[in-house]
C-alpha positions in Angstrom: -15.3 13.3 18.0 -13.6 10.9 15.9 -10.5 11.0 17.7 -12.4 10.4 21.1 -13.5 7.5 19.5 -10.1 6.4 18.6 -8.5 7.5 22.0 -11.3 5.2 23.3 -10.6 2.2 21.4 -7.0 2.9 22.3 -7.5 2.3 26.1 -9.6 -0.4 25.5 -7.4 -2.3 23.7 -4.2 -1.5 26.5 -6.4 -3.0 29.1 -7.4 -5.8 26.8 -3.7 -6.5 25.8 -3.0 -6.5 29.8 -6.0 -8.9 30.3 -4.5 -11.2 27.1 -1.0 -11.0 28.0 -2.1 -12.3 31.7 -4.2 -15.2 30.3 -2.4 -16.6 27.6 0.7 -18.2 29.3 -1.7 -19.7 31.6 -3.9 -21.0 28.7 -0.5 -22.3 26.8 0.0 -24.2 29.8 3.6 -22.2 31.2 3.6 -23.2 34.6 6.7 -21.8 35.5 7.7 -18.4 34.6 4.3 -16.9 34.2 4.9 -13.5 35.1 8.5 -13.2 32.7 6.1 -14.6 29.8 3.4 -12.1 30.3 5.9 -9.1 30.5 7.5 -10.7 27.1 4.2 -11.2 25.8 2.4 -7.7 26.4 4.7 -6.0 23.4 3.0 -8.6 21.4 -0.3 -8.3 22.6 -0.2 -5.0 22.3 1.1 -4.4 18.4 -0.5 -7.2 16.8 -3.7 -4.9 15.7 -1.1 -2.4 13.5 1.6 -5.5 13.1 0.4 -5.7 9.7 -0.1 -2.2 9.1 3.8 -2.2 9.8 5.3 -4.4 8.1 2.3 -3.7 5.0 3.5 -0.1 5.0 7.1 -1.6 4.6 6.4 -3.9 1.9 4.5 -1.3 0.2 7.0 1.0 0.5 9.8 -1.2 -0.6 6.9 -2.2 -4.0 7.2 1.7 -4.9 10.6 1.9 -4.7 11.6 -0.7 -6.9 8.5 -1.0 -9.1 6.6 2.5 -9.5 9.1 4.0 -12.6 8.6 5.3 -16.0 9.7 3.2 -18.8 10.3 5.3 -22.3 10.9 3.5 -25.4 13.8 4.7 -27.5 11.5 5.8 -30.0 9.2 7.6 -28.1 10.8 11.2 -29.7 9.3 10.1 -33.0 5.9 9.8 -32.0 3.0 12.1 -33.6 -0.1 9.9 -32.6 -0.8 8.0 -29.3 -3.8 6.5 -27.6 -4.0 5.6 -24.2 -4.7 1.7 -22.9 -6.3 1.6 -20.0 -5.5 -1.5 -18.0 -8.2 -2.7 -15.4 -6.6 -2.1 -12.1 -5.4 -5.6 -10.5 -4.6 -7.0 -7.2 -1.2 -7.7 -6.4 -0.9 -10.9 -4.7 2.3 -11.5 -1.9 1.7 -8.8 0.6 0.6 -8.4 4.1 -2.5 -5.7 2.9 -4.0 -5.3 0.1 -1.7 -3.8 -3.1 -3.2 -2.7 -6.4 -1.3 -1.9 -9.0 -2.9 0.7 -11.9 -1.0 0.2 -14.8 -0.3 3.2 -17.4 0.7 2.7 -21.1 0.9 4.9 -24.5 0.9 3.2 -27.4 2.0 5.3 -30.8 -0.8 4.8 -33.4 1.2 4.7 -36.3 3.4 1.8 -34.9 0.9 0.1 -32.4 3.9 -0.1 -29.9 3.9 1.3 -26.5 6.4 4.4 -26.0 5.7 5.5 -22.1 4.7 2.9 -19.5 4.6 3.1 -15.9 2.9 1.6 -12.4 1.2 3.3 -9.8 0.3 1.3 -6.5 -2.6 1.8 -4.3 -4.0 0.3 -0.9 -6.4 1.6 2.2 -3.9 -0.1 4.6 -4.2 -3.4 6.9 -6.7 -4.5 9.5 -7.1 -1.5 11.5 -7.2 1.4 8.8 -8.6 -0.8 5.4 -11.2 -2.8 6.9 -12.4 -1.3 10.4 -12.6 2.0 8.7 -10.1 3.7 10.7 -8.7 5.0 7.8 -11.3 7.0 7.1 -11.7 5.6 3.0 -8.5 7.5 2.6 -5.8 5.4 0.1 -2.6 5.4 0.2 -0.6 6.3 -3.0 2.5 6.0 -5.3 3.5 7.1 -8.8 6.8 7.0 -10.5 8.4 10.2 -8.9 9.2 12.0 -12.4 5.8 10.9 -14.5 4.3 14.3 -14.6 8.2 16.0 -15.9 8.3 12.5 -18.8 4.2 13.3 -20.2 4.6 17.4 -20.4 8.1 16.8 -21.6 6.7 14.4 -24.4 3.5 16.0 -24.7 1.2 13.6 -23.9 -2.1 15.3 -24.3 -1.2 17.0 -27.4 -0.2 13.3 -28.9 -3.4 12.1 -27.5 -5.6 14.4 -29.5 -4.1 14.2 -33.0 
């Protein structure tokens, strides 16, 4: 039913972005040329709903990449106590959708330094699929690709108890 609903909402918008891409050059004020700046104009028309789903998806893609690693302290071998701070998760200002950034950190008791840090980012998408709902509530995710391999290898949870 859902996707009825989105095939639906799909046609509308083609014959809205027709209509648009019509009207605009003519509400501009183009006089001459109208039907060369329509044709130019319906590709625009017609993406900017997911435009910033786009180039969000890009952005977050390209945050993950450089940002979502693991950070072990030299030290961290020598550890035999740790307690877990949990940072609040914050918003991460700059980008086209909405970025959140979950920040992970160890800390060895004995030392009060931090031994394993890493970033995890998280967002429900742009116009279309975070705030109409199209997404369904669904986020999208990203950890550091080797986090789970760093915490059994270190023995996190064992750490965490003692």
């Amino acid at each position: 039913m859902s996707f009825l609903i989105f095939l639906m909402g799909v046609a509308l918008w083609f014959a809205a972005a027709i209509w648009l891409s019509k009207r605009i050059p003519r509400w501009v004020g183009v006089a001459k040329h109208t039907t060369a700046a329509s044709v130019l104009l319906f590709p625009l028309v017609l993406t900017a709903p997911i435009a910033d789903e786009l180039i969000g998806r890009w952005q977050f893609n390209r945050l993950c990449e450089r940002e979502a690693v693991v950070t072990l302290s030299p030290d961290s071998g020598r550890v035999k106590r740790a307690r877990h701070n949990d940072d609040p998760i914050a918003e991460v200002g700059g980008y086209v959708i909405p970025v959140r950034v979950q920040r992970v950190e160890y800390v060895d008791v004995d030392t009060g330094k931090p031994f394993l840090t890493y970033k995890a980012f998280h967002t429900y998408g742009g116009f279309l699929f975070g705030r109409l709902g199209l997404g369904l509530g669904q986020s999208t995710s990203c950890w550091p690709k080797d986090w789970i391999e760093v915490t059994n290898k270190l023995n996190t949870d064992q750490l965490l108890k003692q």
